[in-house]
C-alpha positions as CSV (number, residue, x, y, z in Angstrom):
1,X,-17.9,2.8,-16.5
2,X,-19.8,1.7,-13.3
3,X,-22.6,-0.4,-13.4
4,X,-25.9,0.7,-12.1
5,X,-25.8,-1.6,-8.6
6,X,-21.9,-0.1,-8.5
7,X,-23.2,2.9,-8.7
8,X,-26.2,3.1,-6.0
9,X,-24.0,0.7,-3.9
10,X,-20.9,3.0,-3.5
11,X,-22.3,5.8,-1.4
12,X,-19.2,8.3,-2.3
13,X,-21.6,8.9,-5.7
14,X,-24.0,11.0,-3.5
15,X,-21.3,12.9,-1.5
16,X,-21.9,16.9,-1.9
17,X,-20.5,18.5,-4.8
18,X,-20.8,22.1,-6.7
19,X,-22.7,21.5,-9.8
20,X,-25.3,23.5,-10.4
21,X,-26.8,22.5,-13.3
22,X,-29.9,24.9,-15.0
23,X,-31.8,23.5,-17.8
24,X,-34.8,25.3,-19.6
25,X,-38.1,23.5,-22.1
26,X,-40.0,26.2,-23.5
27,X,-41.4,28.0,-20.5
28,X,-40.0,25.9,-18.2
29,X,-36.5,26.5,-16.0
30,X,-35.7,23.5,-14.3
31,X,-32.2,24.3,-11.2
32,X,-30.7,21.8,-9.9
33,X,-28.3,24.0,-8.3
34,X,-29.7,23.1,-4.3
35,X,-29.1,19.1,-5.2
36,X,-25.5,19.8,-4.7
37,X,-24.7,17.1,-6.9
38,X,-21.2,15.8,-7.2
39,X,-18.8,16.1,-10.5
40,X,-18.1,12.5,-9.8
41,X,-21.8,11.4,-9.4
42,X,-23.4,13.2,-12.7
43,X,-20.4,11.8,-14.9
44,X,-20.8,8.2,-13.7
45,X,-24.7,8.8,-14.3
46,X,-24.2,9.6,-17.6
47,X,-21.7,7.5,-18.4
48,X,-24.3,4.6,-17.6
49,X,-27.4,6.5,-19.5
50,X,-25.0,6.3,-22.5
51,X,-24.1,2.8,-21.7
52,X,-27.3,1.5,-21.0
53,X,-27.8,3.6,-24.5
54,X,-31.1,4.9,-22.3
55,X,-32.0,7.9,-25.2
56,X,-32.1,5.7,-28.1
57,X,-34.4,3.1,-26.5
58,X,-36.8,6.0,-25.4
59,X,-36.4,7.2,-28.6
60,X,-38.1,3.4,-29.9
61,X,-40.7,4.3,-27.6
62,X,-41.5,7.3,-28.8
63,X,-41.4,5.8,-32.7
64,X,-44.1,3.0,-31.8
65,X,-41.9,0.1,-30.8
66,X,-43.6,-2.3,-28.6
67,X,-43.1,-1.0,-24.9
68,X,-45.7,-2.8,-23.3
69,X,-44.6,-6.3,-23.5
70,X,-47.0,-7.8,-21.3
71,X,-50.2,-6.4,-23.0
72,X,-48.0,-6.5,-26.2
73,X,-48.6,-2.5,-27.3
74,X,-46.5,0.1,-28.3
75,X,-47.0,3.4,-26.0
76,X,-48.5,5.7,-28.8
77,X,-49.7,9.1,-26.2
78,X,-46.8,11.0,-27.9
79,X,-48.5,10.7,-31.2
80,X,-50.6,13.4,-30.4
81,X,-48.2,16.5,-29.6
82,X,-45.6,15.5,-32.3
83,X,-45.8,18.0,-35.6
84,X,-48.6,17.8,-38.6
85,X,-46.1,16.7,-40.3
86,X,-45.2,13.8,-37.9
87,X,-48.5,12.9,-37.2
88,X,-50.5,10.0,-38.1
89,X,-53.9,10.2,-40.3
90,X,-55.6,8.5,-37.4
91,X,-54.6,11.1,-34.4
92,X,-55.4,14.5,-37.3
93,X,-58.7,11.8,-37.5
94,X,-59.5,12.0,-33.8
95,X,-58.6,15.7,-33.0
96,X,-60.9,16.7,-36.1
97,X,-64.0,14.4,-34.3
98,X,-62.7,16.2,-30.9
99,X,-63.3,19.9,-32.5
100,X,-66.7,19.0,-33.9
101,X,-67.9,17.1,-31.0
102,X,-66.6,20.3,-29.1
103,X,-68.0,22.8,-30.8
104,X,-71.6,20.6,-30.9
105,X,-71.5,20.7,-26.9
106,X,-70.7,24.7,-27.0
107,X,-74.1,25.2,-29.8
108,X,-75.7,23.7,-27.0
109,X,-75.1,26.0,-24.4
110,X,-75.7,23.1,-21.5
111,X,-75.8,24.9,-18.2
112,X,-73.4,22.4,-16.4
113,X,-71.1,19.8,-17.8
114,X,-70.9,16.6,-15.7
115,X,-67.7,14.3,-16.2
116,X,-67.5,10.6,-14.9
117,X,-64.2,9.1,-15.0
118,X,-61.9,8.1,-12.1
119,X,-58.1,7.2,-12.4
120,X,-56.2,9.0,-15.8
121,X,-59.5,9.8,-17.2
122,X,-59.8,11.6,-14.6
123,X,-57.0,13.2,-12.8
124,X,-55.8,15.0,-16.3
125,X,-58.9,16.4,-16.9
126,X,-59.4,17.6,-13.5
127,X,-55.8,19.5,-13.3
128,X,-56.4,20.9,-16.3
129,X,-59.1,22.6,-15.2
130,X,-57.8,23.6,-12.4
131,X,-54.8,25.2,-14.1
132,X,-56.0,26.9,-16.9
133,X,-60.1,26.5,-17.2
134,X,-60.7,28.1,-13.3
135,X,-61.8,31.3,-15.2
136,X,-64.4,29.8,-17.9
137,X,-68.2,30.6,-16.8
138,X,-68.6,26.8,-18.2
139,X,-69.5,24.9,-14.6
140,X,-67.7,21.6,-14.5
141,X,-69.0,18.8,-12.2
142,X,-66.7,15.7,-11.6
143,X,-67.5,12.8,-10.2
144,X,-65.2,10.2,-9.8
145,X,-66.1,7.6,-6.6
146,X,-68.8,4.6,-5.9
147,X,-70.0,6.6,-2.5
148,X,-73.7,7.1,-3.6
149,X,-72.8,10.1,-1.2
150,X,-70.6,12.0,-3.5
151,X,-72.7,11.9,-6.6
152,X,-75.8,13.1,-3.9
153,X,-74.0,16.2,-2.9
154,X,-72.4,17.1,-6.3
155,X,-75.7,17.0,-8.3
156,X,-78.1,18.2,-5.8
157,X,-80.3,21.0,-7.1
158,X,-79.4,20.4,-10.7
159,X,-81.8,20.7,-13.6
160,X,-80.5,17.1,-15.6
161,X,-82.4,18.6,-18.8
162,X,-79.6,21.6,-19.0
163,X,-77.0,19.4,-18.0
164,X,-74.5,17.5,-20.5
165,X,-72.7,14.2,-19.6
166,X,-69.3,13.0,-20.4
167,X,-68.4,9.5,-19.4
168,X,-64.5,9.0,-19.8
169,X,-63.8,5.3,-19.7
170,X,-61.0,3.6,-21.8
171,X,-62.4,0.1,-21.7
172,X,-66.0,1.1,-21.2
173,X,-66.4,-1.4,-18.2
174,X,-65.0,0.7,-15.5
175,X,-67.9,-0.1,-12.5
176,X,-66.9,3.0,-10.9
177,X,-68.0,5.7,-13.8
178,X,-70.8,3.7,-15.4
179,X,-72.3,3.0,-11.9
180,X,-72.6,6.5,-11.2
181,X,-73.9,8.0,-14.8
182,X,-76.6,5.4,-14.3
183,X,-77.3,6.7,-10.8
184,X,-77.3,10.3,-12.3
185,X,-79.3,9.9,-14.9
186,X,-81.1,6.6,-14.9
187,X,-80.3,6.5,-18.9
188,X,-82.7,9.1,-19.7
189,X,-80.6,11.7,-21.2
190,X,-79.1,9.9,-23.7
191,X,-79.0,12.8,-26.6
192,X,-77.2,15.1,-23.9
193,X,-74.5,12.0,-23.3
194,X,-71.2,11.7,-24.5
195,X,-68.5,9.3,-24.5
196,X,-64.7,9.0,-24.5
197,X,-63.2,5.4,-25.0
198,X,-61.4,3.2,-26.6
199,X,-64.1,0.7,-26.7
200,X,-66.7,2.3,-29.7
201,X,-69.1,-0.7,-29.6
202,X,-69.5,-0.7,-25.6
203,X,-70.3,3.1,-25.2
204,X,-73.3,2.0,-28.0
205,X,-74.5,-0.9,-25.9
206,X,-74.5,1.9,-23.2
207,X,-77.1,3.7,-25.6
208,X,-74.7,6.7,-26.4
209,X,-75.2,8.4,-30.1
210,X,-73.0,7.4,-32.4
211,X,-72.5,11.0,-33.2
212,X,-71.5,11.5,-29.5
213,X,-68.6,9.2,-29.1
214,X,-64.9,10.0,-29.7
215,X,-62.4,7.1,-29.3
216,X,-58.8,7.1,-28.8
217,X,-56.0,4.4,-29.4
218,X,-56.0,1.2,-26.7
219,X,-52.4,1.9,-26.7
220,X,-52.7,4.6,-25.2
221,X,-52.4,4.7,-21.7
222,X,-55.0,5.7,-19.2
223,X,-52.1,7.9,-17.1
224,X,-51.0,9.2,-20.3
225,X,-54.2,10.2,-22.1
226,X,-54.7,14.0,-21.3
227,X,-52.8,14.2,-24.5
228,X,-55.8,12.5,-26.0
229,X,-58.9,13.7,-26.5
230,X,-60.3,12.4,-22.7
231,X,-59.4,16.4,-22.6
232,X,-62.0,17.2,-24.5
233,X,-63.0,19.7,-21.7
234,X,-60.1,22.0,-22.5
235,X,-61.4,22.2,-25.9
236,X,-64.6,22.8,-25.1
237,X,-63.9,25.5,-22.7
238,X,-60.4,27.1,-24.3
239,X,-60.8,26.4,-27.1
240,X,-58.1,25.0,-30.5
241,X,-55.1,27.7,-29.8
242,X,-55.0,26.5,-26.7
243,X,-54.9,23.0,-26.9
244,X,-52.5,23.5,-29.9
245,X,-50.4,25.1,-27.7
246,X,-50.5,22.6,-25.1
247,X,-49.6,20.3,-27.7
248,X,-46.6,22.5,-28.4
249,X,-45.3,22.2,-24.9
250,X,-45.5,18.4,-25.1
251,X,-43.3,18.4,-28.3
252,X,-40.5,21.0,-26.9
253,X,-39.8,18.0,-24.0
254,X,-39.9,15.5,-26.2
255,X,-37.5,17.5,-28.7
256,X,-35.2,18.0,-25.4
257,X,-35.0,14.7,-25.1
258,X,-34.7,13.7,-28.9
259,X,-32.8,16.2,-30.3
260,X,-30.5,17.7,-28.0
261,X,-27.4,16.3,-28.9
262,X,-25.5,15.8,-25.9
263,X,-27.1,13.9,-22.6
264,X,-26.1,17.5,-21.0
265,X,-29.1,19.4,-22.2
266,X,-31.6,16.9,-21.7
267,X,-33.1,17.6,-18.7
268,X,-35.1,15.1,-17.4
269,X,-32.1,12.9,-17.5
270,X,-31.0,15.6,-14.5
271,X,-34.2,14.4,-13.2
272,X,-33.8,11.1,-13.0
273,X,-30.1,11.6,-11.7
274,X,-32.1,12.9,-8.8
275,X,-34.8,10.7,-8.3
276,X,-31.6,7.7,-8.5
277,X,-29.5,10.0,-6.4
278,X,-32.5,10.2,-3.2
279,X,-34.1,6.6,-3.9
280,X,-31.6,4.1,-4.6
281,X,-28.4,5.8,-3.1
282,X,-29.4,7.9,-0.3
283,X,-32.6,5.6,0.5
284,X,-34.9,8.6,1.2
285,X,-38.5,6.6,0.4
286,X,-40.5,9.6,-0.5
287,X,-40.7,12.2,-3.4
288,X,-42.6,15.4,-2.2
289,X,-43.9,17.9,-5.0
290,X,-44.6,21.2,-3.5
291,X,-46.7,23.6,-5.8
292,X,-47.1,27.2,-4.5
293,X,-49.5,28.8,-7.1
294,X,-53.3,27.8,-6.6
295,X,-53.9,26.4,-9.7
296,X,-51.2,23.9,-9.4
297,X,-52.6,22.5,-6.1
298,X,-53.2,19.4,-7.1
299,X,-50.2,18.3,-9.8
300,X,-48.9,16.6,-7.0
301,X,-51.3,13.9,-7.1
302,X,-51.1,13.7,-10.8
303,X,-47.3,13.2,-10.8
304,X,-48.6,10.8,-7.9
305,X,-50.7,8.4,-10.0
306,X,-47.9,8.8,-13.2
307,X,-45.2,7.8,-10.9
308,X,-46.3,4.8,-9.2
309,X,-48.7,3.4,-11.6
310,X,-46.2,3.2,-14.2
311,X,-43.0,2.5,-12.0
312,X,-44.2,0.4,-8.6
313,X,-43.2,-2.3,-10.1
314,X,-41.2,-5.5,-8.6
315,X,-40.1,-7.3,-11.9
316,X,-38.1,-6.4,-14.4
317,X,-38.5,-6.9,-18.1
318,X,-37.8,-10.6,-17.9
319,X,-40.1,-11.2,-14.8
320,X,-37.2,-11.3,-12.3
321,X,-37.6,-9.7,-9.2
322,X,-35.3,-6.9,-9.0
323,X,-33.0,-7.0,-5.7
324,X,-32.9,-3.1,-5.7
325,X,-35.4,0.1,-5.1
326,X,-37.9,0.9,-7.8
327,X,-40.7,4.0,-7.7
328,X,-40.2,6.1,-4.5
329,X,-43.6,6.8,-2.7
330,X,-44.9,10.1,-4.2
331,X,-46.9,12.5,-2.0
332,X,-47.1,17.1,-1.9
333,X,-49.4,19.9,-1.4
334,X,-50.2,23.1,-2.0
335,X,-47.1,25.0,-0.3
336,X,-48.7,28.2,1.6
337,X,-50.8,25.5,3.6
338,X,-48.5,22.7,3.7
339,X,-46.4,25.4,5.2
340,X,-48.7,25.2,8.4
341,X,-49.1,21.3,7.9
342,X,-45.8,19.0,7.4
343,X,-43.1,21.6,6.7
344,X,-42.1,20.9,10.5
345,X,-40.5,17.7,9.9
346,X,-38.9,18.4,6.5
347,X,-36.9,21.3,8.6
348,X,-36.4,19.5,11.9
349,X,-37.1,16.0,11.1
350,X,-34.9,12.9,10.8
351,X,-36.6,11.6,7.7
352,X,-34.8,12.8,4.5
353,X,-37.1,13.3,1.6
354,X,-36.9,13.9,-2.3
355,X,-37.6,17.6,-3.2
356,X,-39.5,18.9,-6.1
357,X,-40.4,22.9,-5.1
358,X,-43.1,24.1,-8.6
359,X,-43.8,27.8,-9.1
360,X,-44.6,30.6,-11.6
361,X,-42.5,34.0,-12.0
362,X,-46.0,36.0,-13.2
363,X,-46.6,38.8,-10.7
364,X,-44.0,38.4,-8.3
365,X,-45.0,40.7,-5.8
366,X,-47.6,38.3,-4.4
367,X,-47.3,36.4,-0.8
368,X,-47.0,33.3,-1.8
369,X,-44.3,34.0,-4.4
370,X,-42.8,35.8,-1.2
371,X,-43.1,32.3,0.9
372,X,-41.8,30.5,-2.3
373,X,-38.6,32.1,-2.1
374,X,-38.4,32.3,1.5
375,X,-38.6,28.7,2.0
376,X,-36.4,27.4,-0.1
377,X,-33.9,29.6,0.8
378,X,-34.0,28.6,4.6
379,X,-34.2,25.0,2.8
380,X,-30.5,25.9,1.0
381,X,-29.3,27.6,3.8
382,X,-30.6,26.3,7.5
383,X,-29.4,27.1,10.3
384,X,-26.5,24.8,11.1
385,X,-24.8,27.4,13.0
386,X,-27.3,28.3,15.5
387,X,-26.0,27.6,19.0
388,X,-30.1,26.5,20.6
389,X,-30.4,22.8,19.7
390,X,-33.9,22.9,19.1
391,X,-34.0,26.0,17.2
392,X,-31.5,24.2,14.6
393,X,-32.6,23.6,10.9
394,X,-32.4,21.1,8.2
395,X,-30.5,22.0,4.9
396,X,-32.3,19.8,2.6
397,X,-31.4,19.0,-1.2
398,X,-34.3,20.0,-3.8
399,X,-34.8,21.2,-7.1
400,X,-36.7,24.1,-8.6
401,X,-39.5,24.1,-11.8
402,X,-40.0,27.6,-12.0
403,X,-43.0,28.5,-15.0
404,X,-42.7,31.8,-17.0
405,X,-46.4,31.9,-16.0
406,X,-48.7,29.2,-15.9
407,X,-50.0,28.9,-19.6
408,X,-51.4,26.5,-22.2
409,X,-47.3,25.7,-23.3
410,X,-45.9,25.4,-19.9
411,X,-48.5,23.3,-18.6
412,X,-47.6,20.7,-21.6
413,X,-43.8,21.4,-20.9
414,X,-44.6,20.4,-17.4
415,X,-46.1,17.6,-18.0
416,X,-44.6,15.7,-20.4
417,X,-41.4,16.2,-19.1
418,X,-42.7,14.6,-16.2
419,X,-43.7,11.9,-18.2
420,X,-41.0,11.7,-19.9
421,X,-38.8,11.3,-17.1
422,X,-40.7,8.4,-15.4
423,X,-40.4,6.6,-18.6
424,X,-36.1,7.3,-18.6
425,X,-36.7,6.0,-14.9
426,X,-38.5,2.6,-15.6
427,X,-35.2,2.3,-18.8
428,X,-33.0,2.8,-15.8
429,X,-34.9,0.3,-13.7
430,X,-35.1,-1.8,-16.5
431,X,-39.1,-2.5,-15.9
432,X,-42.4,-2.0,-18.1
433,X,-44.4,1.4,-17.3
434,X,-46.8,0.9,-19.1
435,X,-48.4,-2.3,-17.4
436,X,-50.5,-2.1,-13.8
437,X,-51.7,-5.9,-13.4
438,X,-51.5,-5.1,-9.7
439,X,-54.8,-3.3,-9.7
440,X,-56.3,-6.0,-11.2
441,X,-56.6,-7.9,-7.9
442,X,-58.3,-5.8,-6.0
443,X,-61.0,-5.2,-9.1
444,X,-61.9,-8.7,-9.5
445,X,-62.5,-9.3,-6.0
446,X,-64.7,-5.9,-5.6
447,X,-67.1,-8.0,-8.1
448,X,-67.8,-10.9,-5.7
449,X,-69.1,-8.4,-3.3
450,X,-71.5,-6.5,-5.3
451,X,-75.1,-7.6,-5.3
């Protein structure tokens, strides 16, 4: 069986082929059918996922061996959508303090939720409200930045008496979110504050009730926590059946993974085949996610901050610099405007690019279900056979995630298979993603310059 360098460095293993895989996780129907993957390619793939054994050392992840050998932590964020039965007494511990802490915020009846937290305690929060919370009367503030600008226009006119505040900080020392509650509130609403963090004792210091503070696990990452409770605000707002259901879709991809049976069905293994097949044979740099439903405008840059966080990395497991391609650079948009944006050059251009298209099949008669369908078929098709030059067209590999609709359950499907596949990526790569001592630079030096 090839090795992996064999297998990026022969460039036959991304020749065109007829496979059209399909694979389906709950609500979720990922085709593969436009990659035009090659018999020879996804056999050699798999042949070195089974050599590598790639399953069963995700599968020690995912049953609390240490995968975080540089911080010396297991990666325990899957503890939290496996079964009751599965389940630890300490997670049933924390989702119990997240429903009464919950349902303590909703007796209040605040009149606007604020929530600091930048980074993973942010960006999950913040897509899932824009996916399934855009139709709660709740009003949800987030402020995320250190631009005394941004916390000025997002609070302006706001009663702070009728207000709640959530700050969402694993360590409790990020500047970023502490720097702006304290600009907010000047520590005078301390009964309406609330915390999320790993660190109990700092949140305290802070002045926050001890009846107001949930913690979560330090081994749980910051880019994997919105299966912790930093989403409190879908709780708040959506209440238990549809968190438990969120949790639900979490488990089906990790069940596809663990107890499929054959590396055929599993498919974020397809996934990584393609993310290999377009980064480290094909050398296309970039991974573009294009969402054309509204409320999953931004998962692009939550795929964005998984992705490279966890796998732009330059060392492998042994702190030897790897002499091949890690984590492609990961960018989208919302499709009906990116239509009128950069569509141009992935139709015309000379840049290739790795192609995610994401899209729900609820109420298909609408416009931009229309343009969904419309452009990836120009996408599969071009226009290779029109005599004008410069009217000639691109035909572009990509793969569809199409959603039964976009629900508490596909939202987790989505997600964690997302997750899931970066992790069967960094395996491949043979590097740790759950580590990111790179930002660590450029937060030490941001202290010399504060006064």
């Amino acid at each position: 069986m090839p090795s992996f360098r064999n297998i990026i460095a022969d460039k036959k293993y991304a020749k065109k082929g007829e496979a059209t895989p399909v694979k389906k996780i709950g609500g979720l129907t990922i085709d593969f059918s436009a990659q035009r993957f090659s018999q020879e390619y996804l056999d050699s793939f798999l042949g070195h996922i089974e050599q590598e054994k790639i399953i069963e050392r995700f599968s020690s992840i995912y049953f609390g061996e240490q995968a975080n050998t540089t911080e010396k932590k297991a990666a325990d964020h899957f503890s939290y959508r496996k079964t009751d039965i599965s389940r630890d007494q300490k997670v049933l511990e924390e989702q119990e303090r997240m429903s009464t802490v919950s349902d303590q915020i909703n007796k209040q009846n605040y009149e606007t939720i604020i929530f600091f937290g930048i980074g993973g305690s942010q960006l999950g929060p913040e897509l899932i409200q824009q996916t399934l919370c855009y139709g709660s009367n709740q009003k949800i503030i987030f402020i995320t930045g250190s631009d005394p600008k941004e916390i000025e226009n997002k609070t302006k006119g706001l009663c702070l008496e009728e207000c709640a505040f959530i700050l969402a900080s694993k360590s409790f020392s990020t500047i970023e979110t502490l720097r702006s509650y304290e600009i907010v509130t000047k520590k005078e609403y301390m009964e309406n504050t609330y915390a999320i963090t790993s660190n109990k004792s700092g949140a305290e210091a802070l002045g926050v009730p001890s009846k107001n503070i949930l913690t979560f696990s330090k081994a749980t990452g910051g880019r994997f926590s919105i299966w912790s409770p930093i989403n409190l605000l879908f709780l708040i707002q959506m209440g238990k059946k549809a968190i438990q259901d969120f949790y639900l879709g979490g488990h089906e991809a990790d069940e596809n993974i663990l107890s499929s049976g054959r590396l055929e069905d599993v498919a974020s293994i397809y996934m990584c085949a393609q993310d290999i097949m377009h980064n480290n044979i094909l050398d296309n740099q970039t991974s573009a996610i294009l969402a054309y439903d509204w409320p999953l405008r931004g998962f692009y840059k939550y795929a964005q901050q998984l992705e490279m966080e966890s796998n732009g990395k330059q060392v492998d497991q042994n702190g030897e610099r790897v002499d091949y391609q890690t984590n492609s650079i990961v960018w989208g948009g919302y499709g009906p405007v990116s239509q009128h944006s950069f569509y141009q050059q992935i139709f015309q251009g000379t840049k290739d690019m790795n192609l995610y298209f994401i899209a729900s099949r609820e109420e298909e008669n609408k416009l931009n279900t229309a343009q969904y369908f419309g452009q990836t078929q120009s996408l599969l098709e071009g226009t290779e056979t029109e005599k004008t030059p410069y009217k000639q067209t691109n035909r572009r590999r990509f793969t569809t995630l199409e959603m039964e609709k976009i629900s508490p359950r596909t939202m987790g499907n989505l997600i964690a298979t997302w997750e899931n596949k970066t992790i069967l990526n960094s395996l491949i790569w043979k590097i740790n993603a759950f580590d990111q001592w790179g930002v660590e630079l450029g937060k030490a030096n941001t202290k010399k310059y504060l006064k």
